[in-house]
N, C-alpha and C positions, 0 to 999 in steps of 0.2 A: 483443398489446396494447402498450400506450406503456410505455417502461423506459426510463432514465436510463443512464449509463454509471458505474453502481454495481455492476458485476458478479464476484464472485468465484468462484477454482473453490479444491475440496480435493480432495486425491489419495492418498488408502491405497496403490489397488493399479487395475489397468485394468480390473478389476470394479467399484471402488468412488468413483466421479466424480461428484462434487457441483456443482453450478453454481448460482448464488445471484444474483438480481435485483431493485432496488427498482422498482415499479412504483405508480401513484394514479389513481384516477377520473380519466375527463375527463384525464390527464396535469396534475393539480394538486401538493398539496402535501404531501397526506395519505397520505403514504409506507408502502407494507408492503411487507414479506420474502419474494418467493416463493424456492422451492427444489426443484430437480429433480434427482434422480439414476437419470435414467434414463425415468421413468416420468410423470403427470401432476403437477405441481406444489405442493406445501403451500402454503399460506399464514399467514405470520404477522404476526399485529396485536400492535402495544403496545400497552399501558394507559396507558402515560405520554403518551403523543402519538405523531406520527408518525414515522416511520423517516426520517433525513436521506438523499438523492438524492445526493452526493455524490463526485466523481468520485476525488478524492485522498483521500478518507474513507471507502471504499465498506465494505459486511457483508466483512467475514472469515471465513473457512469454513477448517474443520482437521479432521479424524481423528485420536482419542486411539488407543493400540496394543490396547486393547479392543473397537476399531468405534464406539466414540461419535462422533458428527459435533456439535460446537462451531459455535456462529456469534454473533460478536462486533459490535454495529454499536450507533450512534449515536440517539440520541432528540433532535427541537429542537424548541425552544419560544421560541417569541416574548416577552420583555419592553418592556411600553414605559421608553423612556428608555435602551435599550442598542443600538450602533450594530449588533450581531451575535446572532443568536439564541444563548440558551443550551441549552446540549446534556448528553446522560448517558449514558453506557456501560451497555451492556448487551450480559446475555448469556445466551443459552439453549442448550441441547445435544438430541439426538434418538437414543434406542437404538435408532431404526427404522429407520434410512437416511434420516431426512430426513422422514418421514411426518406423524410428529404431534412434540409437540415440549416441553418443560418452561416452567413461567412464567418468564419473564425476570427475572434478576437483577442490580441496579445493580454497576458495579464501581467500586473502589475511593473511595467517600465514605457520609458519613453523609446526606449530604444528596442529592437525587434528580438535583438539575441543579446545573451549575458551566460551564468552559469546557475538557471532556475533549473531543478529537477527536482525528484525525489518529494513530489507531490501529491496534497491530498484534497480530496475534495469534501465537501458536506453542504448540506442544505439544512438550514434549522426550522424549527417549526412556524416561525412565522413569515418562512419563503426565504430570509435573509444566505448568503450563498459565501462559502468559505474558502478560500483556498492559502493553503500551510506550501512552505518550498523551501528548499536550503539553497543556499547562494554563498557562493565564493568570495570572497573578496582579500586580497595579499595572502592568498594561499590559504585563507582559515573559511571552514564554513562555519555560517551560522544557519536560524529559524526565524521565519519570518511569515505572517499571515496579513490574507487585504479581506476586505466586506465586499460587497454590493446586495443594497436593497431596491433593486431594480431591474432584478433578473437577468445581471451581467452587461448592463451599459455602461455605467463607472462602477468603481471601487476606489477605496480609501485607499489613503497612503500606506504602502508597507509598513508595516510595524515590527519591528526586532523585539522578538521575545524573550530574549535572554544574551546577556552581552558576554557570555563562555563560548567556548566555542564546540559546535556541533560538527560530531560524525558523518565526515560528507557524503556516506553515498548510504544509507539506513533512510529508510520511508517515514515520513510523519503521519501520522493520524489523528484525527479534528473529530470529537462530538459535541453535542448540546444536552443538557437537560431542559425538561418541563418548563422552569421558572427562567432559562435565557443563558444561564452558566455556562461560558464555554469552555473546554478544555481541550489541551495541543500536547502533544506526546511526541519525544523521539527520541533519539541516543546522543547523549552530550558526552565530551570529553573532560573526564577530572586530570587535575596534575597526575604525571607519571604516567602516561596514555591509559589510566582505569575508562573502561568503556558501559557507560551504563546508560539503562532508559529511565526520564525522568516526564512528570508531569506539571505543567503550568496550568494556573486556574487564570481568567477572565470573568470579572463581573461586567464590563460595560463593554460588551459586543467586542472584545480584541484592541479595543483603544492601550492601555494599560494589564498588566500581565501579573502577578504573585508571582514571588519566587517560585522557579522551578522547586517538584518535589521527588527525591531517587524513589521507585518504586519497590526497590531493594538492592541491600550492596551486595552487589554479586561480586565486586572486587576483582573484574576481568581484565587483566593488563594484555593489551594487545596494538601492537606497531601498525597499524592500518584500520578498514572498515570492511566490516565482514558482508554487507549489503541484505541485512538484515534487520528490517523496523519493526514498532510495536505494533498491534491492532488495539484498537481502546472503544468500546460503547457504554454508555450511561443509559441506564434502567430510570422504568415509571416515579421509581423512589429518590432518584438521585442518587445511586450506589455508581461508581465510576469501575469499570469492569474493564483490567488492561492483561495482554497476554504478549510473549515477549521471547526469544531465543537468546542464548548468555553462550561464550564459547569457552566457560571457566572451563579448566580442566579438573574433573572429578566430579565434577557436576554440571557437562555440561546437556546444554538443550531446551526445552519449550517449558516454559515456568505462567502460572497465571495468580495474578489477586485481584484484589478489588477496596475500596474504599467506600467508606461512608459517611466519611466527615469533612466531603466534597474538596476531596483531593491530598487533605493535610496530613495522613497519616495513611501506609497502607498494609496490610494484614499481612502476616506468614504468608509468605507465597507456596501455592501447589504445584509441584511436578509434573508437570503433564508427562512429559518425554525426554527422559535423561538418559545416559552411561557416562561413561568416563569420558570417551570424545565422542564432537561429534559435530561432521558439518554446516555449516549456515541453514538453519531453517525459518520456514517463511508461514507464518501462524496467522491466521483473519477468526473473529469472535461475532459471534452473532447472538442477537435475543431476542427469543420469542416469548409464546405464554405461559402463562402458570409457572413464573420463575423460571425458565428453562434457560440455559447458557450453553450454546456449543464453539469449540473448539477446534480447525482442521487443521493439518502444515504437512509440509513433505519432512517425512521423517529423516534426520542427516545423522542417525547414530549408527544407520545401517548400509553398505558397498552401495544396494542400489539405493536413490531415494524412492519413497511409496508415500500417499497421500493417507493419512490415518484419521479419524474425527473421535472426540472423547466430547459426553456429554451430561451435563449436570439440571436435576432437576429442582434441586432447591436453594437457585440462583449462584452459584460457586461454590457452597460450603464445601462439596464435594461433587467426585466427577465417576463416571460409569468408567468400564473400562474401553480401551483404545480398537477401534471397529477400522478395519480394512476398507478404504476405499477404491482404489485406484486395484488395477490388477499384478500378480507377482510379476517380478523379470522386466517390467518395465520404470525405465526411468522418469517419475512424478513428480512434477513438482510447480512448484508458485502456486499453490491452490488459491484459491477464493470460494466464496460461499453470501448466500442472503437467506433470511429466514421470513416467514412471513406467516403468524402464529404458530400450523405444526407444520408445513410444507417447505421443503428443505430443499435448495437448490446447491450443486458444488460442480466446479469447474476446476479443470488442473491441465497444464500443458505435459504432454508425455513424449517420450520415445525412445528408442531401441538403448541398453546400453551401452553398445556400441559407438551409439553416435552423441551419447552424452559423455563416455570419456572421449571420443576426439573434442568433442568440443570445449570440455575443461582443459584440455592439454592443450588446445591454440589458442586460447584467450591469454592476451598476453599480461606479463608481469609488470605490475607498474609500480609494484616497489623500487626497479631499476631507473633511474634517473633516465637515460635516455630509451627507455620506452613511451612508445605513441600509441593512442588509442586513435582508430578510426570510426567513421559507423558502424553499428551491431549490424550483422546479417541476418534477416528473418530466421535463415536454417530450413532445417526440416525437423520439424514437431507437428504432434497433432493435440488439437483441443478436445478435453473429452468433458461432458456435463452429464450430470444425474443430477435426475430427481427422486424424490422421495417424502414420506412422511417419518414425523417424529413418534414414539410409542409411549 
């Protein structure tokens, strides 16, 4: 059936593989949640409205350390008079592998709809359960994370982790280390609209934040947001491993480092996937064992996009070269991936290029003052998954 390129995966263990797709009637607007792990697929409807199709917004899917499977995703709803639908968090969890599934709970407000999107989820090691979101408010976004050690019955108050203002429509992304550190990653705005991804550390569970740190000055001045986030994972050691698309011109595209002095400072960054231009790519990081780091994103330096993965075995120093994943002539893109020691899972929504330039040609410009955005339409794309081992 028709699916969006809303798709996520969760990874326990290579027994326990979640993959998660919005899909609607007809490829309309009326978005639901399926979910498969393994076997014929759930479905799940809001009561608020429909599930946002979202490619930088897509469901989030996690495994708590008890087998709970978590899926966090978006609700939008149309107001007149607002150039952008308004949206709500939400979240449901399944003790069944995905089978059947809990009533959805709003996350962090009183109120059902606001301008929560661009969400991320995590689960930490001691079950504790995260969710990062940028939110509007007089025109500026910011980043903002709640807790729950409860398995999503309460959560703490919002917390503003940085009082600059954030690139409203760029994804965040939430890890933990070992010892409880948490770290929140996204793309904040410097004076002069420079657009760059920065990290903020948390010692006490997200109460209190460190200054944000730039993970390098890419010095990208650009009038808008390219809907492009960081992926960020923290290794056994505490190395903080962030990977990231920059739209400089001369350099631009898929850039990665990593830190070791738990956020404060971060290394020369590697090139993953540069040329002179090129457009928005959407890069997810993963780590398995014996130091291994890989890297996937829909390539934006090339007409079509294609899904590539570059992969390094001596934790980032350095990376293999760029492996074809996805097939020529089709348009690839919003990958994701989970790793689970050497067993490699990737997921990417595709289709014809045809129907990827009509659809970048009718998404409309909201640089223009009187443009309105509506609901996303599912479309016609198709979800494609491999598996595979690492060598």
């Amino acid at each position: 059936h028709a699916v969006r390129r809303t798709l996520r995966i969760g990874v326990e263990s290579v027994l326990r593989r979640a993959v998660a797709w919005v899909s609607a009637p007809a490829g309309g607007t009326d978005g639901r949640l399926y979910v498969s792990t393994g076997g014929a697929p759930s479905e799940l409807r809001d009561s608020l409205g429909p599930i946002e199709p979202h490619g930088e917004a897509p469901p989030k899917m996690a495994y708590g350390p008890d087998g709970t499977l978590y899926a966090l995703y978006a609700v939008g709803k149309v107001v007149p008079g607002r150039r952008f639908p308004m949206s709500s968090l939400r979240l449901a969890k399944s003790a069944d592998d995905g089978r059947t599934w809990t009533m959805p709970v709003t996350i962090a407000s009183d109120s059902a709809f606001g301008t929560r999107n661009f969400h991320a989820l995590h689960v930490g090691g001691d079950g504790s359960l995260y969710v990062a979101w940028l939110e509007s408010n007089q025109g500026k976004s910011k980043t903002f994370l709640t807790r729950s050690t409860d398995a999503g019955a309460t959560w703490t108050p919002p917390v503003l982790a940085d009082t600059n203002q954030s690139c409203p429509c760029c994804r965040t992304a939430i890890a933990t280390a070992r010892d409880g550190t948490l770290y929140l990653a996204w793309r904040t705005v410097f004076p002069g609209n420079v657009r760059e991804v920065v990290v903020a550390r948390s010692d006490d569970h997200g109460a209190t934040w460190a200054p944000p740190v730039r993970v390098h000055a890419d010095n990208w001045v650009f009038d808008g947001c390219p809907h492009a986030g960081p992926s960020m994972q923290v290794d056994s050691a505490g190395t903080v491993h962030i990977a990231w698309w920059t739209g400089k011109e001369g350099s631009a595209g898929v850039f990665y480092t990593r830190s070791s002095d738990r956020g404060a400072r971060f290394a020369e960054p590697i090139a993953l996937g540069t040329a002179e231009f090129s457009a928005p790519a959407h890069v997810q990081l993963a780590l398995g064992s014996d130091r291994t780091v890989v890297a996937v994103w829909d390539d934006g330096t090339v007409k079509t996009p294609k899904v590539v993965m570059r992969v390094s075995h001596d934790n980032g120093a350095a990376f293999g070269p760029a492996t074809l994943v996805s097939a020529e002539g089709r348009a690839a893109t919003f990958p994701v991936l989970a790793l689970a020691g050497t067993e490699l899972t990737i997921a990417w929504s595709e289709q014809s290029q045809s129907e990827h330039n009509h659809e970048m040609a009718m998404a409309p410009n909201m640089k223009d003052p009187k443009a309105v955005k509506g609901l996303s339409r599912v479309g016609e794309s198709t979800v494609r998954v491999r598996n595979g081992r690492l060598q």
